[in-house]
C-alpha positions, 0 to 999 in steps of 0.5 A, spaced: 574 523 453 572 530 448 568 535 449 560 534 447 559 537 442 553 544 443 547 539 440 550 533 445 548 538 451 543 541 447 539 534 448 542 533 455 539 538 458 533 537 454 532 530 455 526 527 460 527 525 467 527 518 468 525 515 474 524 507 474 519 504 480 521 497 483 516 493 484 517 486 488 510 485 489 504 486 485 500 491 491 506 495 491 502 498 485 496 503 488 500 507 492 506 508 484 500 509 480 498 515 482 505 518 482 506 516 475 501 519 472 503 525 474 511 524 472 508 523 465 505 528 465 510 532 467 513 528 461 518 523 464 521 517 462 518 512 467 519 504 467 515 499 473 521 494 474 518 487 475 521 481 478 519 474 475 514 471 478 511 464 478 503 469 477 507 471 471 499 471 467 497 475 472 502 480 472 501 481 464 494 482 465 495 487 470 501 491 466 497 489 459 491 493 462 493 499 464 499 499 459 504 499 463 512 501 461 516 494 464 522 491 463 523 485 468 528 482 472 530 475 476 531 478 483 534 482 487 541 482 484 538 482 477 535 489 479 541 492 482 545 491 475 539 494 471 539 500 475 547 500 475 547 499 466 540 504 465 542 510 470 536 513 471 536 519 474 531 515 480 529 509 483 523 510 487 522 504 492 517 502 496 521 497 502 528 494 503 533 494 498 538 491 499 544 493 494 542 501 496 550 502 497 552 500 490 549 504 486 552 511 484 549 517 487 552 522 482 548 518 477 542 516 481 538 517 486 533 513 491 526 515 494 522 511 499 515 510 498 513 505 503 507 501 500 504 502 507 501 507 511 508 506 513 505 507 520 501 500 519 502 495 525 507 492 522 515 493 523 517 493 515 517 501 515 523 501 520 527 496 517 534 498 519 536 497 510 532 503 509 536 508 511 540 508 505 535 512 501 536 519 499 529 521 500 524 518 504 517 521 503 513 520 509 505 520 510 504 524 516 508 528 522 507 522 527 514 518 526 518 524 524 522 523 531 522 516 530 524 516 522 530 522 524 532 518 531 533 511 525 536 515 519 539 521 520 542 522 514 535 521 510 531 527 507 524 526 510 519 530 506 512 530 508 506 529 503 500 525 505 498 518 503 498 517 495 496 511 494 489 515 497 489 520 492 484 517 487 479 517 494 479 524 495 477 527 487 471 528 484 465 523 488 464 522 481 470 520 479 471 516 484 473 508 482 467 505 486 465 498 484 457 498 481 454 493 487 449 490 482 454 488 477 457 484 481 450 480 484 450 484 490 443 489 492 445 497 492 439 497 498 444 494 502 450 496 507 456 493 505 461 491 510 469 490 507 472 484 510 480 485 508 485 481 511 492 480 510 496 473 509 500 473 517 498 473 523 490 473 519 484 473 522 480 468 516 482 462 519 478 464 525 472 467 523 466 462 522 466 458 516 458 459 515 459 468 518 456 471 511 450 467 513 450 470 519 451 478 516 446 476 511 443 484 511 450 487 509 453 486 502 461 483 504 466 485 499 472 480 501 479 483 499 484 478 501 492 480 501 495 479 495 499 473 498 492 469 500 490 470 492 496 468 489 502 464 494 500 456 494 503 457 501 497 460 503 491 456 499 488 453 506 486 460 506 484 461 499 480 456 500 476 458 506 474 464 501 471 461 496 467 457 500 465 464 503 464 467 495 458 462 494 452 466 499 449 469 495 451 477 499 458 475 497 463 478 492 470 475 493 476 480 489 479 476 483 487 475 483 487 481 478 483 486 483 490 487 487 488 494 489 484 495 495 482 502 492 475 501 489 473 496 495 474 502 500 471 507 496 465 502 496 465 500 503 461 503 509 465 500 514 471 495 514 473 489 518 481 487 518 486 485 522 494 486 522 494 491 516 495 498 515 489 499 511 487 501 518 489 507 516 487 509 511 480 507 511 479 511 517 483 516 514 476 516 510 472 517 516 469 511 516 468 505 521 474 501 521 473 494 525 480 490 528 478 483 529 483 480 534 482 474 534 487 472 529 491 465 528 498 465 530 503 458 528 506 455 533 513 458 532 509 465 534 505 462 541 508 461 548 515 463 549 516 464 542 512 470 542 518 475 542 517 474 534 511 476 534 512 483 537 518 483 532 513 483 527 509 488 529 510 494 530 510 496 537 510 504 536 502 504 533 500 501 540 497 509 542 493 508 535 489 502 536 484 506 538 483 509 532 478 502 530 474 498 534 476 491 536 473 485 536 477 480 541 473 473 539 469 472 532 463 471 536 463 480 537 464 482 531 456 481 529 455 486 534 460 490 534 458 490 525 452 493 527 453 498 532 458 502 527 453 500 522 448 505 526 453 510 529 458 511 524 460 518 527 462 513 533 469 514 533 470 520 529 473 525 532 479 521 534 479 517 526 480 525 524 486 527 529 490 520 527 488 521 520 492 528 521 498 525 524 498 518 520 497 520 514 497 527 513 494 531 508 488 528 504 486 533 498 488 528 492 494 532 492 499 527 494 502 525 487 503 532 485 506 534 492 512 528 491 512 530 483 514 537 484 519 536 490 523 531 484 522 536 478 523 542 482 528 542 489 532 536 487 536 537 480 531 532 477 529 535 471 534 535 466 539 531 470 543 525 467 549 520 467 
C-alpha cells in the first residue's frame, strides 16, 4: 500500500472524531444527549444508531424532533457489522453488547455509559459482558470496588450522572413542564408517580388512588416498556384510566425522558427504578412502594430470580427513600414528605455523593474532555 501522500495526512490528522451511540431502546436517550451535545461542540462526528422497532413512528418523531444523525440497523449482528464497516473512533454504549471482542480495538474504541444510575436496584449494571468495554464511566466512588474486583482490565472514570446535567443549569433554563398547560393547577403540590415495567407497583396501587391525592397534581411517567410494548397494555390500560381525573397528566409515548417530570415534581413515588437516585440526588423526597406485583415465575421457591434480577449490593442504600409496604400507606406517607421535605435530607445528600457523584451540570464535559484529551481521540482514525 503507498505511502499518504502530505494533503492525505494533512486531512487525517485534521479530520473530526467520530463517535457512534448504540441505542437499543428509546430511554437510553436522556443519559446520550447531554454528551452529544458537548461532542458536537467540540466539532465531533456523532451518529445515534437505532435499532428497528415495531414503535418505528415513534422513534422518527423523537429523532425528527431533536434532529438527530441516525443510521438504523436490524439488531445486534447488524450493529457489529456497521460498527466494523464505518470504523468510528468510538462506540459509546449503555448496556450489554454482545459482539465487544469482534471489533478492532487499534481502530475503535468501546465506552459504557450505563443508562442507569448504574447503582439503581437492579442487576443489568454487573453483567459479566460489560467488561469487555474500554472505558467505563461511572457515576459515583460507591461501586469502584465492586466494578474493579468485576473488571479489572477496564479503565473506570468517575464523572457524575450525565443524564442529570440539564437539573443542575441555569433554574431558568431547567426543562420544567408549565402545570397549567397541561390542565393541572400551579397552586397545587405535585407528586411524580414513576414506575417501571417488572416487578411494577401499578398493578397494585388502587384503581380509583388519584381520587384519593385530589390536593396533588400526579404527573405519571411510565417506563418506556408500559407505554410502548403490547406485552405490557394490561398496564397501559390501568393508566389511561388514571389519566381521566381531573389532576392527572399521564406522558405521551414521545415524553421518553424522565427529566423534565423531575425537574417538576416535589416528591416522587416509584418502585424497582434507578430514578431512586436520581431523584434524591435532587434533594427531594423519594417514595419506594413495596408493594409490587411479582408473576408466578418469581414467588414461593422460585424467588431466587428475583434476587437474580435485582441487585443485592444497594440493599444499604434503601434508606435513601421512604417506603411503603401496602398501597393503603402511601397516602399517609405522601403527605408527611409532602410536609417535611428535609426529613431524610441529610442521608439523600451523603448517598447522592457516593452514588451519583458530582452534581454541577458538568458531567458531559468531564466525559468529553476525557475522550478528546486523555485517550488519543482527536484526530485519531482507521
Amino acid at each position: 500500500m503507498p505511502a499518504p501522500s502530505p494533503e492525505e495526512e494533512k486531512h487525517t490528522k485534521t479530520m473530526p472524531p467520530s463517535v457512534y451511540f448504540d441505542i437499543p431502546h428509546l430511554y437510553y436517550l436522556p443519559q446520550y444527549q447531554p454528551v452529544y451535545d458537548e461532542l458536537t461542540r467540540h466539532g465531533a462526528d456523532c451518529t445515534f444508531v437505532f435499532y428497528e422497532k415495531p414503535e418505528a413512528d415513534l422513534l422518527h418523531s423523537v429523532i425528527n424532533q431533536y434532529q438527530l444523525p441516525v443510521k438504523w440497523v436490524k439488531d445486534e449482528v447488524a450493529a457489529l457489522e456497521l460498527y466494523r464497516t464505518d470504523k468510528p473512533n468510538w462506540v459509546i454504549f449503555g448496556n450489554d453488547f454482545l459482539g465487544l471482542t469482534q471489533l478492532d480495538k487499534n481502530v475503535t474504541r468501546c465506552a459504557l455509559l450505563f443508562h442507569g444510575s448504574g447503582t439503581g436496584v437492579k442487576g443489568a449494571s454487573l453483567s459479566p459482558g460489560l467488561g469487555e468495554v474500554d472505558v467505563r464511566f461511572v457515576s459515583g466512588p460507591a461501586r469502584l470496588p465492586i466494578f474493579r474486583e468485576l473488571y479489572p482490565d477496564v479503565k473506570l472514570v468517575t464523572v457524575g450522572f450525565a443524564k442529570l446535567d440539564p437539573l443542575f443549569g441555569p433554574e431558568e433554563q431547567q426543562p420544567k413542564f408549565d402545570l397549567a398547560e397541561l390542565g393541572l393547577d400551579p397552586a397545587k403540590k405535585t407528586l411524580l408517580y414513576a414506575p417501571t415495567f417488572y416487578p411494577s407497583s401499578i398493578e397494585n396501587m388502587g384503581k380509583d388512588w388519584p381520587k384519593q391525592f385530589a390536593e396533588y397534581n400526579i404527573l405519571i411517567k411510565p417506563h418506556d416498556f408500559t407505554l410502548n410494548k403490547k406485552r405490557y397494555r394490561h398496564q397501559l390500560k390501568r393508566l389511561h384510566e388514571w389519566e381521566k381525573f381531573d389532576n392527572v397528566w399521564l406522558a405521551r409515548p414521545t415524553d421518553y425522558s424522565l427529566i423534565p417530570f423531575m425537574a417538576t415534581a416535589d416528591v416522587m413515588a416509584t418502585d424497582t427504578s434507578s430514578a431512586i437516585f436520581e431523584f434524591a440526588s435532587l434533594d427531594k423526597p423519594v417514595i419506594v412502594c413495596d408493594f409490587v406485583r411479582l408473576r408466578w415465575g418469581y414467588r414461593g421457591p422460585l424467588r431466587f430470580r428475583l434476587r437474580k434480577r435485582l441487585d443485592a449490593s444497594t440493599e444499604q442504600y434503601q434508606d435513601i427513600a421512604s417506603h411503603a409496604a401496602r398501597f393503603k400507606d402511601l397516602k399517609g406517607i405522601v403527605d408527611e414528605q409532602m410536609q417535611q421535605p428535609e426529613k431524610l435530607r441529610t442521608r439523600r445528600l451523603e448517598y447522592a455523593e457516593q452514588i451519583m457523584g458530582q452534581r454541577d451540570g458538568k458531567v458531559a464535559q468531564r466525559i468529553v474532555d476525557f475522550r478528546l484529551k486523555d485517550t488519543g481521540l482527536e484526530g485519531k482514525t482507521p
